[in-house]
N, C-alpha and C positions, 0 to 999 in steps of 0.2 A: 647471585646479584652482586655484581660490582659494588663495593661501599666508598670507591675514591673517586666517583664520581656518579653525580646524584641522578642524572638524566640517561646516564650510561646501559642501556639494552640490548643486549644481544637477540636479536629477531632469529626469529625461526619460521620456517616453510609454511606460507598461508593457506594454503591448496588443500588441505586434509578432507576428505569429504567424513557428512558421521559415520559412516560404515567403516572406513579404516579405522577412526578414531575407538570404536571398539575395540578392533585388535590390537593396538595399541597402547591401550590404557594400562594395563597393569606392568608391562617392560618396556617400553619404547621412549616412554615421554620423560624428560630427566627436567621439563618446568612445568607443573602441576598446572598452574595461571593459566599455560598455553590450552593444555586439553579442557578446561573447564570454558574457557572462551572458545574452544572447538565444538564443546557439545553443547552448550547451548546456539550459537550459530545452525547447527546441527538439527538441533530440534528446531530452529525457525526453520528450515530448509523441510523436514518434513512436514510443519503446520502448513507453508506455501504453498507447497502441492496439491494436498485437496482442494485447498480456497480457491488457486488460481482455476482447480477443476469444478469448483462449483460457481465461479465466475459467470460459468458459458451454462454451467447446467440449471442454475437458479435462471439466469434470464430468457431459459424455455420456458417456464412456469405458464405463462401464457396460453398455449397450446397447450397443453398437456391438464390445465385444469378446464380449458374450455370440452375436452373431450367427454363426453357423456359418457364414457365407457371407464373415465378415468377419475379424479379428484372431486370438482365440484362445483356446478356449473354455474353457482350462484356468486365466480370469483370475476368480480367487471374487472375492467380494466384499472381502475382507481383504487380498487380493493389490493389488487396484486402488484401496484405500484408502491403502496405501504408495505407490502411484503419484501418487494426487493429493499426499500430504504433500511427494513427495521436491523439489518445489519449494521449499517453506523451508527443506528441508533445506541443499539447495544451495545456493539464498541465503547460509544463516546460515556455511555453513565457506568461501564465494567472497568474503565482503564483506571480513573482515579480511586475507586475503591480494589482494585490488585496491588496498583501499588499500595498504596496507604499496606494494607495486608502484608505485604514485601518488606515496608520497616519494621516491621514491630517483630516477625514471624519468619522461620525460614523461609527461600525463595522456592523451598520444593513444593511447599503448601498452594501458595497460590498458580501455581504454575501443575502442579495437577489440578488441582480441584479445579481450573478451567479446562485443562484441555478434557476433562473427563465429562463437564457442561458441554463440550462438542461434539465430542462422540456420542453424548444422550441426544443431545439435538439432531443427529446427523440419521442415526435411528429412527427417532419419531417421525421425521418427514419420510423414510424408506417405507412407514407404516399410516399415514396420512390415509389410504385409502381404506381404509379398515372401519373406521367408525361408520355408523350410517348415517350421520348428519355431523354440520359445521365443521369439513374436512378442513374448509381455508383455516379456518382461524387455530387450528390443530397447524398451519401451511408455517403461518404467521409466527406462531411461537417457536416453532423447530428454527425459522429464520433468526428471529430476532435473540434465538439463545446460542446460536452459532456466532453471529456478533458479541454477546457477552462475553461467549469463550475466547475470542480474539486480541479481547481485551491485557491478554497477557505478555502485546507487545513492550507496554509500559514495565514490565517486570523482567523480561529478557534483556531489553537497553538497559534498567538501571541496574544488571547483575553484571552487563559489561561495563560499565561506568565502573562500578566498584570493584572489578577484578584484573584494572590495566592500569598502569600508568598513562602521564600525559601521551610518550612519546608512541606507547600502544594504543593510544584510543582511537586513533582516526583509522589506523592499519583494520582495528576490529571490526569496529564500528562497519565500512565498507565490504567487511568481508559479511557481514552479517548483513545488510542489503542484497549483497553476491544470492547471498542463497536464497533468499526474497524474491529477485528477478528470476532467479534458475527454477523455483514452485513454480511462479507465474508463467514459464516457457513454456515449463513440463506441463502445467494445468489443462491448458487449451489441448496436445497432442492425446494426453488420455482421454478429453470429452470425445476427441475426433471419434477415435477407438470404439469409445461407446457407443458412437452414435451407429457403428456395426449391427449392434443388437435389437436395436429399431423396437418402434413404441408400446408394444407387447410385450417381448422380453419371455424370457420363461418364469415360473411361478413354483414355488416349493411351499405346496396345497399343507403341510404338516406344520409351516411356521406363518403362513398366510405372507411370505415374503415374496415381492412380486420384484424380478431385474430387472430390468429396462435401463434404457438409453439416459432415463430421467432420474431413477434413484442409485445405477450403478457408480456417477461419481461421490452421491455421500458415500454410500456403502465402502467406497474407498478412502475416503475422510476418516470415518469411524475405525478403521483397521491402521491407519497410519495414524491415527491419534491414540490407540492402545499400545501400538511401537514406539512412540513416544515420550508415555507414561514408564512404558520399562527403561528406555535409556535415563529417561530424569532418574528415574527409582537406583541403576547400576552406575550412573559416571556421575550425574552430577553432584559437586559439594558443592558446601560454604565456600569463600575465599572472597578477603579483602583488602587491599592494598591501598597504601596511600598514591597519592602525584608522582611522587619520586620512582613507584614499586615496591617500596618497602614492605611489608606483610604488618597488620596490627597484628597485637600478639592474640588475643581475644577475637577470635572469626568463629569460632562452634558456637552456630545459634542455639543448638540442642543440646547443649551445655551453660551457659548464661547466657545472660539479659544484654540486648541493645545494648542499654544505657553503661555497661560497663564498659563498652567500647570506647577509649580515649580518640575524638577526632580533633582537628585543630579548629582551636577558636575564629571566630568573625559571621559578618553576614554577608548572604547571598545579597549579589546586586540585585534588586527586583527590577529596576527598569531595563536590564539587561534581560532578565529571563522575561517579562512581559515583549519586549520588543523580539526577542528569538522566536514565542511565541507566534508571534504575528505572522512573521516572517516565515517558519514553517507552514501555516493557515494559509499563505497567498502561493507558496510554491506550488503547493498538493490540491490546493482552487483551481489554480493555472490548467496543471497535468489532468485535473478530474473535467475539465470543461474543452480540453483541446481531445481527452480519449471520446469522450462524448460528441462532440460535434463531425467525429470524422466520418462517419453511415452517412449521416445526410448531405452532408456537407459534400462528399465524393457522389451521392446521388444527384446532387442537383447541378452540379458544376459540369460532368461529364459525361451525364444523363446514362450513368449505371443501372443496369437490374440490379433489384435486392439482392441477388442469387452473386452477381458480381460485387457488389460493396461489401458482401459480408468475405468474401475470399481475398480480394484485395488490401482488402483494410486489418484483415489477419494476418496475409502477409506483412501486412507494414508494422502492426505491434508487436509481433515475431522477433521482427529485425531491430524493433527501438529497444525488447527486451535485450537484446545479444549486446547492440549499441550499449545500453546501460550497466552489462555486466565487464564489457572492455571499461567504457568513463571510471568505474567505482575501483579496477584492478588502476587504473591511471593517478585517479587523485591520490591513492596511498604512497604513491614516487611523488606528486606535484607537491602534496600540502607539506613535504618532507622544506622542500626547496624554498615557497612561498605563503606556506602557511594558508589555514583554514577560510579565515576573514576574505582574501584576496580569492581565493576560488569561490567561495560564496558572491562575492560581488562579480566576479567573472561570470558565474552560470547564469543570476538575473539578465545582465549586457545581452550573453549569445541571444535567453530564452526571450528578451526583448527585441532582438535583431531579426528570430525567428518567426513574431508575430506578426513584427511591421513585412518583411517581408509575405506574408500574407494576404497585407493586403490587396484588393483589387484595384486593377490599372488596365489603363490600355480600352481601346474602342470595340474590343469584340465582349459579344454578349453570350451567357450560359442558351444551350436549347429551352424552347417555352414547352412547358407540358401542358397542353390547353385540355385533357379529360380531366375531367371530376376523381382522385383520387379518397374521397370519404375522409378530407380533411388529417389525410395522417401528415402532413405538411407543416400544422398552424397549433396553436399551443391548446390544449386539451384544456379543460373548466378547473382542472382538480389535480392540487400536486400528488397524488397517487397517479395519475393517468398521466403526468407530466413526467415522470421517471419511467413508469412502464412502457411509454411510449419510445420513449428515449433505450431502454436495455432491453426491448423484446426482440427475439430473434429474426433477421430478415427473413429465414426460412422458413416460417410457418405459412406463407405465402407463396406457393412456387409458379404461379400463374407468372406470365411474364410483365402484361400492365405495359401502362403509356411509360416513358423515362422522359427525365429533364427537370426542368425547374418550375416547378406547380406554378400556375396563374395566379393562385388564391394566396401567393406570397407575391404581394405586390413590386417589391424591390427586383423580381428578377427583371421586369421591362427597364430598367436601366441603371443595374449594378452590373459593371464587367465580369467576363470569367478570373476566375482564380484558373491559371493556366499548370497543369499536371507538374511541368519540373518547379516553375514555383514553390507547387503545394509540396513537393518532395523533397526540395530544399529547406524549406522551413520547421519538415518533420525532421529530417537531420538534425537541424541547431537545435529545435526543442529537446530531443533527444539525448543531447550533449550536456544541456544548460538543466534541465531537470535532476537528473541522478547526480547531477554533482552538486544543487543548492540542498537538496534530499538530503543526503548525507554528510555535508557539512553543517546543514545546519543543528543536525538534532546532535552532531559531534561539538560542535561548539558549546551547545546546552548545555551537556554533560559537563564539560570543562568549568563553564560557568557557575555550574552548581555546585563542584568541590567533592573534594571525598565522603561526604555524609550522606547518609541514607536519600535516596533520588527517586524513591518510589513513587511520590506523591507526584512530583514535579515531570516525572515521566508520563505518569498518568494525565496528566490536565496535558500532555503535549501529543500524545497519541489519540487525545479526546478534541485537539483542533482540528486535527486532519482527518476526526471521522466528519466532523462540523466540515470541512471544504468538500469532503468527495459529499455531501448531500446537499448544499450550496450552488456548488458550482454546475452542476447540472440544473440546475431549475433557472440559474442566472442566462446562461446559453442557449437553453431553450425556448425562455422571454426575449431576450436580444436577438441572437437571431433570426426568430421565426417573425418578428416584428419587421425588424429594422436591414437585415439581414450583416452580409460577414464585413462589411467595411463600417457599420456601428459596431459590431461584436468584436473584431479586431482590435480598432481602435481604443473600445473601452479595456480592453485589455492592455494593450502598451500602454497606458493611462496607469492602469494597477500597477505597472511594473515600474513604470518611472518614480511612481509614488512609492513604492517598496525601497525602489535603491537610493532612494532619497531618507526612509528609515535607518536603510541601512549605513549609509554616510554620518548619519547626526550619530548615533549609538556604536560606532565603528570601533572607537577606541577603548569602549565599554565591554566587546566580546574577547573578553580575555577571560585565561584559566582562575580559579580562584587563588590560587598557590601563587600564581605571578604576579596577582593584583595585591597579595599581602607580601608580598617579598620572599618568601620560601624558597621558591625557583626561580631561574633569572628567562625568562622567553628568547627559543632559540629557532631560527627558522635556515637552512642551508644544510651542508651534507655532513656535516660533524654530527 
């Protein structure tokens, strides 16, 4: 580390995947900081993959418990719609107590002892069929303790927070989203895979473990979650550095106490982290309400089978993941140039540009579907039935059905179509404008909360964005199916005007905390 100049970083190759980072670890890496922000990226990259694969395989639950041969038949629709939720549930009450746990206590602790809650969960649902009564609620808990364990995002961020300087942070930061999208790519091709195995599966009668299409992606959760416990257990350490990079001298937590850590005086802006807050809350609202409305939304406009909106619209979140791992390898050059603020305000604009472009225009109208579809069209009674509605597979369905845009939604006799390049124009700029407010904004956070313990603060930020992904599908699916996509739109560019309007008044407030006390001087361009 450079000492004649404070901000001065020599960068090193972002691309390590964990598995090099292995063979690496004990002669290759001559800046410790780098490999320890590798392997924890690392280990997000293999928590993402199960998740991204239980994504597709939780939201078969549907089938798979309706089957009399399978789970348990007594799981309605409303029941199994609390099931899918109860994962952000967990999330959102796990995140602030992992951090909290994170300050006080090495980060290995809390960072196994979740991902070890995942692998038990991941387990119990593999074995759900096994009891002779109240399978679901056995469904229930393995889901909602999978979300507990997730809760360890807030302890991953704030162990990059405190193990980079300013000029590292956004570089990490992005790279550790990289591997988030790359689980979420890989998630969906492994269910594919499984779905080979089809709803029988074979049975291994000595441990009563039944494989299938439905428990082989935990099965691969819980296996990549014990690979995981050994990399934290072999690479990761301690390590914490101030703004500058400088190393405290006191980082072995299994050696002393916190509190003997000398960090620099002052306080966190709270209206700055309350408004970052927010602002992360409406981003991950945004993305959780536009991933949700695309099924129906492609059904009713171009009068798709099920069979096609679930291939299409795979295709297209395929492509916005690949999209979003180019945007987050881009912002690490951009925010070099223009800094964080200015791409956060940039990403609302596109994500705003993309929604109004959305809207519906023009004299031609969607097809009418005039048969009686059993109201899977109109908002169900009960927010369980309103989410399970919204994430159950189009597959369990394979009968082909009327297509177009149901009668029993009264908007379609005179909302225009939302026309294909339109709508594919629009998923472009969403695409753009998301991963980059995503990632600057929880990197601005970081900044703003300064070199001191971030657990907690990480926590109540990874606990907004379980709070939008269970929001924002209930709001889309009332709008909507109400009003249809030129109210739903609209209210949206509404949200987003009003966000970049937050983020204008509080603009000059999202600074590092080092630069707001004078420590470091704020530098934005190619020096």
């Amino acid at each position: 580390m450079s000492k004649g100049h404070k901000n001065q970083v020599k960068e090193t190759p972002d691309s390590q995947s964990w598995t090099s980072l292995v063979n690496v670890w004990p002669t290759g890496c001559r800046r410790p900081v780098k490999c320890l922000v590798w392997s924890c990226q690392g280990n997000y990259r293999v928590t993402s993959t199960p998740n991204g694969c239980n994504y597709w395989g939780w939201a078969r639950l549907k089938p798979y418990a309706k089957n009399s041969n399978q789970i348990d038949k007594t799981a309605d629709a409303s029941f199994l719609g609390w099931v899918i939720a109860s994962f952000s549930l967990g999330q959102m009450v796990a995140s602030p107590i992992f951090g909290l746990w994170s300050n006080h206590r090495p980060r290995k602790e809390p960072l196994i002892v979740s991902i070890f809650i995942s692998v038990a969960a991941n387990c119990l649902y593999a074995y759900v069929h096994v009891p002779a009564s109240h399978n679901k609620y056995y469904m229930l808990v393995a889901r909602g303790l999978v979300g507990f364990g997730a809760g360890n995002v807030a302890v991953v961020r704030s162990y990059i927070a405190g193990a980079t300087s300013l000029q590292e942070r956004t570089s990490s930061m992005a790279n550790t989203s990289t591997c988030q999208a790359l689980g979420f790519i890989l998630g969906p091709v492994f269910q594919t895979c499984f779905a080979l195995i089809g709803e029988k599966g074979v049975t291994w009668d000595v441990i009563k473990l039944q494989i299938n299409m439905y428990t082989a992606p935990v099965l691969l959760g819980a296996f990549l979650g014990v690979l995981n416990i050994i990399l934290i257990l072999t690479v990761l350490r301690e390590h914490r550095v101030d703004d500058s990079g400088r190393q405290y001298k006191n980082v072995n937590f299994e050696e002393v106490n916190t509190d003997e850590v000398q960090f620099p005086q002052g306080n966190i802006d709270q209206v700055a982290v309350v408004a970052t807050n927010i602002l992360f809350f409406v981003v991950l609202f945004i993305f959780a309400l536009f991933e949700t409305i695309l099924t129906p939304l492609t059904m009713d406009m171009y009068a798709w089978t099920q069979e096609q909106a679930v291939f299409y619209d795979g295709i297209i979140l395929a492509a916005l993941g690949v999209e979003a791992v180019l945007v987050f390898m881009g912002v690490k050059i951009l925010s070099k140039k223009i800094g964080e603020r200015a791409i956060l305000l940039g990403g609302l604009i596109v994500v705003w540009i993309g929604f109004f472009i959305l809207l519906p225009w023009g004299n031609q109208y969607p097809k009418i579907q005039w048969e009686d579809l059993h109201n899977n069209s109109i908002p169900n009674t009960t927010f369980g039935e309103i989410i399970i509605g919204l994430w159950k597979s189009p597959r369990e369905d394979h009968s082909e059905g009327p297509t177009g845009c149901p009668i029993e939604q009264a908007w379609c006799l005179y909302t225009p179509v939302i026309h294909l390049a339109q709508f594919l124009i629009s998923a472009v700029l969403i695409g753009i404008g998301y991963p980059a407010c995503n990632v600057m904004s929880y990197t601005l956070y970081s900044k703003i909360l300064g070199p001191k313990p971030q657990g907690v603060y990480m926590g109540w930020l990874t606990a907004s964005g379980s709070g939008a992904r269970i929001l924002g599908p209930v709001f889309i699916s009332h709008v909507y199916s109400y009003w249809g996509p030129r109210w739903a739109f609209s209210l949206v560019c509404g949200i987003v005007v009003l966000t970049i309007t937050l983020l204008g008044v509080v603009y000059k407030r999202l600074i590092a905390f080092s630069i707001r006390y004078g420590r470091i001087q704020e530098k934005t361009g190619s020096e």
